[in-house]
C-alpha positions as CSV (number, residue, x, y, z in Angstrom):
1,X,15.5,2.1,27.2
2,X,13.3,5.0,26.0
3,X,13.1,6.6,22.2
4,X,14.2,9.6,21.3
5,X,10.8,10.4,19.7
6,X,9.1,10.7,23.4
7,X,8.5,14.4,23.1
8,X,6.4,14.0,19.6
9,X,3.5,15.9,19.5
10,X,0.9,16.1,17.2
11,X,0.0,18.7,15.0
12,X,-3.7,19.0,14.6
13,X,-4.9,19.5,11.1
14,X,-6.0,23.4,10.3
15,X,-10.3,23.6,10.8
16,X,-11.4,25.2,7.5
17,X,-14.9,25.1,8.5
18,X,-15.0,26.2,11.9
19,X,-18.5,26.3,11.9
20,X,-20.3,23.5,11.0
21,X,-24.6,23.8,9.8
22,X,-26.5,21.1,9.3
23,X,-26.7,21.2,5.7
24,X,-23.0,21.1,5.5
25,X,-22.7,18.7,7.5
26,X,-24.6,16.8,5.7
27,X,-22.7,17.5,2.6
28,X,-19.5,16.2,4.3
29,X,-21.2,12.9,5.3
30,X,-22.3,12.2,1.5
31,X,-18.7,12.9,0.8
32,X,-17.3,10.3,3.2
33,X,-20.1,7.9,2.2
34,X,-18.8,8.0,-1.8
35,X,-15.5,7.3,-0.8
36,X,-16.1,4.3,1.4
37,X,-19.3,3.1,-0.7
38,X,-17.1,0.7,-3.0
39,X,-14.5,-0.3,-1.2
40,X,-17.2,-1.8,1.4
41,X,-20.0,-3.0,-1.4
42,X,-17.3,-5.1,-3.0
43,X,-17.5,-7.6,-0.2
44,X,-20.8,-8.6,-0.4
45,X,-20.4,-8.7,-4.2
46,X,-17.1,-11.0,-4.0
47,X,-18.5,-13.2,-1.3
48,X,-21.7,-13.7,-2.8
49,X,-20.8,-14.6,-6.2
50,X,-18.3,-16.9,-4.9
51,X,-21.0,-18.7,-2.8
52,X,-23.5,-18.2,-5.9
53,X,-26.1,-16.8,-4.2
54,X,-29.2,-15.5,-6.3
55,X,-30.3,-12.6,-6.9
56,X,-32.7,-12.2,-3.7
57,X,-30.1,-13.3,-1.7
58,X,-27.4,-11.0,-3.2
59,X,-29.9,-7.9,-2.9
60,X,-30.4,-8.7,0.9
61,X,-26.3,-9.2,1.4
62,X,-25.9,-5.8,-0.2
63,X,-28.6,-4.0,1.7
64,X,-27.9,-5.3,5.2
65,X,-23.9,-4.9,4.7
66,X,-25.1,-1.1,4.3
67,X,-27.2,-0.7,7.0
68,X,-24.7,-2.4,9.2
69,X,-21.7,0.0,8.3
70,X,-24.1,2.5,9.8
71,X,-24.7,0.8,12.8
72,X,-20.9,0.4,13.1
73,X,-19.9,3.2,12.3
74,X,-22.1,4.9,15.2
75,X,-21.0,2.6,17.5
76,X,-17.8,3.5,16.9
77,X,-17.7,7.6,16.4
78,X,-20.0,7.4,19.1
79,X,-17.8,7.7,22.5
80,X,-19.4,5.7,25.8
81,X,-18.3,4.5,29.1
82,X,-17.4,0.9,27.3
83,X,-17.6,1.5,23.2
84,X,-16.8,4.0,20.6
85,X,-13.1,5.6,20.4
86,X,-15.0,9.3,19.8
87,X,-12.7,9.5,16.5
88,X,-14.1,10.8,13.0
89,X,-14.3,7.5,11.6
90,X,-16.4,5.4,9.2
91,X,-16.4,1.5,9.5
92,X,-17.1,-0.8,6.7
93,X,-16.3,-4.5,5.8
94,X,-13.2,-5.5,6.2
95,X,-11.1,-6.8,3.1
96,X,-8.6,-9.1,4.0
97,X,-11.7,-11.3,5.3
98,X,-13.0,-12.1,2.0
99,X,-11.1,-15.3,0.8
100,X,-11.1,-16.8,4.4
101,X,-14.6,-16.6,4.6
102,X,-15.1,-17.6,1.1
103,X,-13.2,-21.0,1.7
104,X,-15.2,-21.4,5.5
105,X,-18.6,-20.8,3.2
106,X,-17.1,-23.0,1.1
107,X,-16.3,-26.0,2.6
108,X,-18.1,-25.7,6.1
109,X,-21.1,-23.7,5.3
110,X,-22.3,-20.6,5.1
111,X,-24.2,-21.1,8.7
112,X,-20.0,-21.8,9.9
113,X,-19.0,-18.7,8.3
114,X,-21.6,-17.0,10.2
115,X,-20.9,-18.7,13.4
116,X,-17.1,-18.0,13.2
117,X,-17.7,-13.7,12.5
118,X,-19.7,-13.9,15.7
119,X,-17.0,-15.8,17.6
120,X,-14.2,-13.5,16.4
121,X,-16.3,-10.5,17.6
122,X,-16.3,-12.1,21.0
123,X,-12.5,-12.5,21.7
124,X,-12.4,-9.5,19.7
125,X,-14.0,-8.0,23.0
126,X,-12.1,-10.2,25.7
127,X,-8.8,-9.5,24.2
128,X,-9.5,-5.3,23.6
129,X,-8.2,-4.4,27.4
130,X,-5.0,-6.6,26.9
131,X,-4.2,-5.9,23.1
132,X,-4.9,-2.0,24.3
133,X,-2.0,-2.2,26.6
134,X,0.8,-2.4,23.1
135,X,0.2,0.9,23.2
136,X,4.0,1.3,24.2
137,X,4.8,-0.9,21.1
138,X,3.5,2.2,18.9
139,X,6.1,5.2,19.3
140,X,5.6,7.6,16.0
141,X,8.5,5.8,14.1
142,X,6.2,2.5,14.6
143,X,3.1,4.2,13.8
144,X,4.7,6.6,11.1
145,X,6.2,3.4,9.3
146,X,2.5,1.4,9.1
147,X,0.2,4.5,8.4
148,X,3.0,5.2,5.2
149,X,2.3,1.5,4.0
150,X,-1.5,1.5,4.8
151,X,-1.4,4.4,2.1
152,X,1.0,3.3,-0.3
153,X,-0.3,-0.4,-0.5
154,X,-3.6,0.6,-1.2
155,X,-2.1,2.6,-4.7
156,X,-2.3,-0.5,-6.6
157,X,-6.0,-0.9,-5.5
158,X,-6.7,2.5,-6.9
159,X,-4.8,2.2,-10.2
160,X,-6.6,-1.0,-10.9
161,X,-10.2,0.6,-10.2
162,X,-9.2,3.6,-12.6
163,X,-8.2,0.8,-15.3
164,X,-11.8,-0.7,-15.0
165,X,-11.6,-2.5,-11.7
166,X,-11.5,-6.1,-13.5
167,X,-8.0,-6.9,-14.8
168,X,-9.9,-10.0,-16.7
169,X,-12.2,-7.6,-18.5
170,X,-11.4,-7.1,-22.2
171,X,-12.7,-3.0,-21.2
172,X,-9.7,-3.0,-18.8
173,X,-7.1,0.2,-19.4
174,X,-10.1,1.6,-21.9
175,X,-9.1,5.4,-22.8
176,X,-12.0,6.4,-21.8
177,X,-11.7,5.0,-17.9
178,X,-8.2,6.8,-17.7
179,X,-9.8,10.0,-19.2
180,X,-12.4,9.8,-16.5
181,X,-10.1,8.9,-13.8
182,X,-7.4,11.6,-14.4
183,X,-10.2,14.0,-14.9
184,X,-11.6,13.5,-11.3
185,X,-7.7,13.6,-10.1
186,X,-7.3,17.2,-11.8
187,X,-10.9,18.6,-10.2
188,X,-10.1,17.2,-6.6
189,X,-6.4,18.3,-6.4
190,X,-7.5,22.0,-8.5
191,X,-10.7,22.2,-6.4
192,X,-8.4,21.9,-3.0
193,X,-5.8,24.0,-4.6
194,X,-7.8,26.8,-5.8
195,X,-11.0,26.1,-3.4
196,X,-12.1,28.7,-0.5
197,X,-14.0,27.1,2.5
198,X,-16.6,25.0,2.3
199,X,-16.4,24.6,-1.3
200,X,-12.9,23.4,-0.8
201,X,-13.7,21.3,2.1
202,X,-15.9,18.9,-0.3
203,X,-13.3,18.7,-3.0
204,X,-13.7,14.6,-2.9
205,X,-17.6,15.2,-3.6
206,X,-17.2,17.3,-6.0
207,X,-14.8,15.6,-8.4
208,X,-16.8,12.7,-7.8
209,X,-19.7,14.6,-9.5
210,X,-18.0,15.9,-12.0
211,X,-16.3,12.5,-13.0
212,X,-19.5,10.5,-12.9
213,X,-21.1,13.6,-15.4
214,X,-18.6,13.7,-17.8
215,X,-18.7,9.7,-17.9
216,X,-22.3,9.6,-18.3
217,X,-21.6,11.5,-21.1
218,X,-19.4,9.1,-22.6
219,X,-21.8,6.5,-22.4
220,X,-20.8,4.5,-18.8
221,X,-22.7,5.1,-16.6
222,X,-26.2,2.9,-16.1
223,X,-29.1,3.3,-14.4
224,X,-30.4,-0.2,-14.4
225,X,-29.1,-1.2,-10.8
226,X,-31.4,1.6,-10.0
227,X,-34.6,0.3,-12.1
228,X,-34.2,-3.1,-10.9
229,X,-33.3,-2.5,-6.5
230,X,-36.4,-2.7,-4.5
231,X,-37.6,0.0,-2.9
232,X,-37.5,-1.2,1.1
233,X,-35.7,-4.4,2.6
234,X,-35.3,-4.8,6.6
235,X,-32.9,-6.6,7.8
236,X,-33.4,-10.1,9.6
237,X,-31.6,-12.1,11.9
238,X,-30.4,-15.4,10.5
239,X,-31.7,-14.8,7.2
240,X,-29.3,-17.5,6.2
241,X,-29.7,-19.8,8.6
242,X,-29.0,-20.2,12.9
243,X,-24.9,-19.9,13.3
244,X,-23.1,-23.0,13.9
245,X,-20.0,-23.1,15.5
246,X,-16.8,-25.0,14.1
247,X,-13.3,-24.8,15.7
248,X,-11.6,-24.5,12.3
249,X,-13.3,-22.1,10.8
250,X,-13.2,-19.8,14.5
251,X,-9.5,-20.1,14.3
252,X,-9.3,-18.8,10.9
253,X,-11.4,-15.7,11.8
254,X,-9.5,-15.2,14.9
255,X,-6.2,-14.8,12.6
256,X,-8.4,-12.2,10.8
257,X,-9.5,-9.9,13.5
258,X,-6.1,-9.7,14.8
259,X,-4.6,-8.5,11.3
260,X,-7.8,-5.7,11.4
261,X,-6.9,-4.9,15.0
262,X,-3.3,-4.1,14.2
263,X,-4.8,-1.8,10.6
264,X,-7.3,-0.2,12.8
265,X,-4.5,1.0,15.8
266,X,-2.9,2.2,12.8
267,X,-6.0,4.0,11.8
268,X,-6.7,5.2,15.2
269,X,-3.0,7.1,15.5
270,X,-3.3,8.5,12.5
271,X,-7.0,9.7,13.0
272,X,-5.2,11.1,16.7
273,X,-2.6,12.8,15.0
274,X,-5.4,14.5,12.5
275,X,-7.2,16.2,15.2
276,X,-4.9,16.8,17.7
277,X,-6.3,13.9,20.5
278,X,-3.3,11.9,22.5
279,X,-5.1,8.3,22.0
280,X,-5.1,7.1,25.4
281,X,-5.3,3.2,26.2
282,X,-9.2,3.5,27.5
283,X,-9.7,4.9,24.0
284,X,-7.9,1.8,22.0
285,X,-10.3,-0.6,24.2
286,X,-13.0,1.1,23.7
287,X,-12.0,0.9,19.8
288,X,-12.0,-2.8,20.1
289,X,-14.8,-3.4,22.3
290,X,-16.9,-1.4,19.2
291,X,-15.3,-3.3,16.4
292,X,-16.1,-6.9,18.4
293,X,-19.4,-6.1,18.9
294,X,-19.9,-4.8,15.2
295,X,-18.6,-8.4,14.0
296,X,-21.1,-10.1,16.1
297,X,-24.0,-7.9,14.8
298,X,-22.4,-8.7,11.4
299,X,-23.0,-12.0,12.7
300,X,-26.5,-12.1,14.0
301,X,-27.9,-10.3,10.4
302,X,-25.9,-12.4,8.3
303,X,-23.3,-9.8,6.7
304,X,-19.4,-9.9,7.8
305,X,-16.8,-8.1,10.2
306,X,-16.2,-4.3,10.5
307,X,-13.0,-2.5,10.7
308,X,-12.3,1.3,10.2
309,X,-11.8,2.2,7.0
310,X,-8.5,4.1,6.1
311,X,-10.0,5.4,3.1
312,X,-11.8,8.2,5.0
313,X,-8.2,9.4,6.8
314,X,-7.7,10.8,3.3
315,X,-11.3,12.1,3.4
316,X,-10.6,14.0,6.8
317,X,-7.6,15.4,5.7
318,X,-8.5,16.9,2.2
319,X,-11.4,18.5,3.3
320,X,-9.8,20.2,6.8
321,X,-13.0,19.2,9.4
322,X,-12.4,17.5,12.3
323,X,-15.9,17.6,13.4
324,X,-17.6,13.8,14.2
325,X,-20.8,15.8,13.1
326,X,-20.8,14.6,9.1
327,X,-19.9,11.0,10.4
328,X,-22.8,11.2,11.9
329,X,-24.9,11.9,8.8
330,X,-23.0,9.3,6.9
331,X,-23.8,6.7,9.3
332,X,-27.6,7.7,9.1
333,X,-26.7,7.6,5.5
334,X,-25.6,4.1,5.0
335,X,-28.6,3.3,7.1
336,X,-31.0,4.9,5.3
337,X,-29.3,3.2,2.1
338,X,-29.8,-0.2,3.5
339,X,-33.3,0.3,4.2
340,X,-33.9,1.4,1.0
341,X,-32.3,-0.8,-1.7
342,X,-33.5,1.1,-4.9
343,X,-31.6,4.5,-2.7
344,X,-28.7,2.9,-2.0
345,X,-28.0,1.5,-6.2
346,X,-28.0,5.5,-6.9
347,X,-24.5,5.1,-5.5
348,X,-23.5,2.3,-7.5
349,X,-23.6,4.1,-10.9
350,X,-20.7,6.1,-10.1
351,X,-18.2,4.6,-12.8
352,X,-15.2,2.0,-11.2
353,X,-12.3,4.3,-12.7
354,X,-13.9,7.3,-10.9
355,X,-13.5,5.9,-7.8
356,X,-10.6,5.1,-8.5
357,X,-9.1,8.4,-9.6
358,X,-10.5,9.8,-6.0
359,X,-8.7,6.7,-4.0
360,X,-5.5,7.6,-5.6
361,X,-5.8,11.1,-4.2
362,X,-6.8,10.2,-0.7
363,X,-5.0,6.8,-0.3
364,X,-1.9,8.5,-1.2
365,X,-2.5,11.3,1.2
366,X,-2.7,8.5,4.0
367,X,0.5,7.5,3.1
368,X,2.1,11.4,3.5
369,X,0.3,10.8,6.9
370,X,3.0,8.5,7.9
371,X,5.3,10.8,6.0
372,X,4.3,13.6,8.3
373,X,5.1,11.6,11.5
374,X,8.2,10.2,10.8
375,X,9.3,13.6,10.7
376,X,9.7,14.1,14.4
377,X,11.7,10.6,14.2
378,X,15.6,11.4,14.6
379,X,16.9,10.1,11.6
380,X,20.7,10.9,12.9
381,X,20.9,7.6,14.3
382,X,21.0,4.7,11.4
383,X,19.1,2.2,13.4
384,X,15.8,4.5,12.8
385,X,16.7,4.8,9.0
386,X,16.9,1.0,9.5
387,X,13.7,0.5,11.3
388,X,11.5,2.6,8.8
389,X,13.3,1.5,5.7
390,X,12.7,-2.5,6.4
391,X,9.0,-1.9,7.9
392,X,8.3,0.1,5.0
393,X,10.0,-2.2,2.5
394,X,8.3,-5.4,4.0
395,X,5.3,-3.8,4.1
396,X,5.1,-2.9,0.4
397,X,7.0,-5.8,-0.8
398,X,4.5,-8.3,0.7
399,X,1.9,-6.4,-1.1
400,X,3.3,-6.9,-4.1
401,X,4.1,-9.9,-4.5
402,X,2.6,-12.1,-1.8
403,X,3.1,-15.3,-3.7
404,X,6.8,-15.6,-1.9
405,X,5.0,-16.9,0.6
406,X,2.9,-19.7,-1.0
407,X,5.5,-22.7,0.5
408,X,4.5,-21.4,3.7
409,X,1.7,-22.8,5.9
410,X,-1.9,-21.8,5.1
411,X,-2.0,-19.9,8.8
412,X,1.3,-18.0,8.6
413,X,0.3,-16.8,4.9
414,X,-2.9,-14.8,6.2
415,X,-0.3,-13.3,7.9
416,X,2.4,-12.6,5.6
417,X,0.3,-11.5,3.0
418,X,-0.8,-8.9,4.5
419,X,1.7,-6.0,3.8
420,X,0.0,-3.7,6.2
421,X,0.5,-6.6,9.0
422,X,4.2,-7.5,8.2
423,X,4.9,-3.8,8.2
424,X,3.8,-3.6,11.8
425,X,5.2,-6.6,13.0
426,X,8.7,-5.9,11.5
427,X,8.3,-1.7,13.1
428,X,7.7,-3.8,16.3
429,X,10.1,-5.8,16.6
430,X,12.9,-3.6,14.8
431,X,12.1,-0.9,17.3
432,X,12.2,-3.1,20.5
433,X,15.5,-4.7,19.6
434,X,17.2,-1.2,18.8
435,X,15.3,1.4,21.2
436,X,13.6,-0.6,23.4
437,X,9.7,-0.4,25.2
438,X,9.1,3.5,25.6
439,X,6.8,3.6,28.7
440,X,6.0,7.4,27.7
441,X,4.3,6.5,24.9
């Protein structure tokens, strides 16, 4: 039994700068570079303190997790006969792996942690050309539903990084970070508004600026990450120690890399609806393969798993370009960056509730994303009201309070706590039970 969304097309986004030079290109990368930069740096930061390492050790996490998003991120814009899904798209460390890896660090060792990233990048790669064949699973009422609660469950994430970032800290709601945050919320959405062109097109980059001015102003921003980076680093393999390889700790990540496999098909319709691209099921494995081998890399130097960071949908759609040509320059970018410590602390002065004010702009414009394909979904019939409204609800509900789950075992709460995971399996299932596997999709 098909859908009644089979004829949905996609309507490509509008190419404000048609013609792309070098320097603006450029300019674009920086832009999607700032918005990914803290959302990906936080890993390292969380996972190292947890594991207390020192200061060495947290300057080479920080510096290779860089220089690895670059590597990933190339593998991944970058389209081949076996890797890259050819999309505008920037990869960086994936979130939802932070507290498993902390308690596999924890209690198995960090050489186990290691070991199990580079064994989830491998079935990450076996499983690619049979999770690529789901692509039936993901009619636009499915992939409307989960791109909506990627957006909208990330909100709280940018609300709490315009408070401070640290709900513990005494500084958190100060005046001064909401005054900063709003500010950069008024310049990107007047600058997009009012903006003609290029100037419009880096509207991000430019409140981002302006933000970070006005607060060093105000007295928060500090250059002492800056004085006290070093000025080259190169990455090494096992820097921590050879892998080892322990069936628990495999297991755990395995559960991992399938939640980022279901975000990033998300990701990867919603990047095809952006530019106008039908994403084909070569393209998903191809997606996969990339991401696999990017967690085994991650692996090999010591760092984490990579996933494609929905951040950066928001970042393609504000500024109008299409064009894989600034990924391009942000991947040199973040590798450039890694190389070069003292570089790469330049853009970690930019103020928490900055950020933060720019997050709330783009993740919210992910979420319209979804908004924007469920509007080809008939919503005559109630059973697609029904299918959207529980996915949707699940979705954000999980995210909000994920403790309903805490009875549950340890296995089926990585699951459930995952709003953007529970939103896709209840699309799936809704959707099969009412409409049934559309074959056209």
């Amino acid at each position: 039994m098909k859908t009644n969304d089979s004829n949905y097309k996609v309507a490509p986004v509008t190419e404000i700068t048609p013609k792309l030079t070098e320097g603006k290109a450029a300019i674009l990368g920086f832009q999607h570079l700032l918005a990914m930069y803290s959302g990906d740096v936080i890993v390292p930061l969380l996972i190292g303190g947890f594991l207390h390492f020192t200061a060495a050790q947290m300057t080479y996490l920080v510096s290779v997790d860089i220089f690895m998003c670059g590597i990933a991120t190339l593998l991944q814009v970058k389209k081949t006969a076996l890797t890259g899904i050819g999309l505008p798209v920037v990869l960086g460390c994936a979130i939802q792996a932070v507290q498993p890896l902390e308690r596999i660090g924890g209690t198995l060792g960090i050489t186990a942690m290691y070991g199990a990233i580079i064994a989830s990048g491998l079935f990450v790669i076996l499983i690619g050309g049979l999770f690529s064949k789901i692509k039936g699973l993901f009619p636009p009422i499915v992939t409307g539903s989960i791109i909506t609660v990627i957006g909208f469950t990330l909100i709280p994430v940018a609300f709490q990084d315009i408070g401070g970032g640290d709900i513990t800290a005494k500084s958190f709601g100060d005046p001064r970070n909401l005054l900063v945050g709003l500010i950069t919320v008024i310049v990107i959405v007047g600058v997009n508004v009012w903006g003609r062109g290029f100037f419009r097109s880096i509207a991000i980059l430019i409140g981002i600026l302006i933000g970070t001015g006005i607060a060093s102003f105000m007295g928060m921003v500090s250059l002492t990450p800056v004085a006290q980076a070093g000025w080259f680093h190169l990455p090494q393999p096992f820097y921590f120690g050879v892998p080892t390889f322990k069936l628990s700790a495999i297991l755990t990540m395995i559960m991992v890399t399938l939640t980022t496999m279901i975000e990033s098909t998300g990701v990867f319709f919603a990047l095809g609806d952006l530019v106008g691209k039908d994403i084909t099921q070569d393209d998903l494995k191809r997606g996969y393969r990339s991401e696999g081998i990017a967690a085994i890399l991650g692996g090999i130097f010591n760092t984490f798993p990579y996933s494609t960071f929905s951040e950066n949908v928001g970042v393609l759609q504000l500024s109008g370009v299409k064009s894989r040509k600034p990924i391009y320059y942000a991947a040199g970018f973040l590798i450039l960056l890694g190389l070069l410590p003292k570089a790469g602390a330049v853009a970690t002065i930019v103020p928490t509730s900055v950020l933060g004010g720019a997050m709330l702009v783009m993740f919210g414009i992910v979420g319209i994303q979804g908004v924007r394909i469920l509007q080809q979904v008939n919503f005559n019939q109630t059973k697609n009201i029904l299918i959207v409204s529980l996915s949707i609800g699940m979705g954000l509900g999980s995210t909000v309070y994920p403790q309903l789950y805490r009875a549950l075992p340890e296995t089926v709460q990585m699951l459930m706590t995952n709003g953007i995971v529970v939103a896709s399996i209840t699309a799936v299932v809704l959707n099969l039970s009412f409409n049934g596997y559309d074959h056209e999709v």
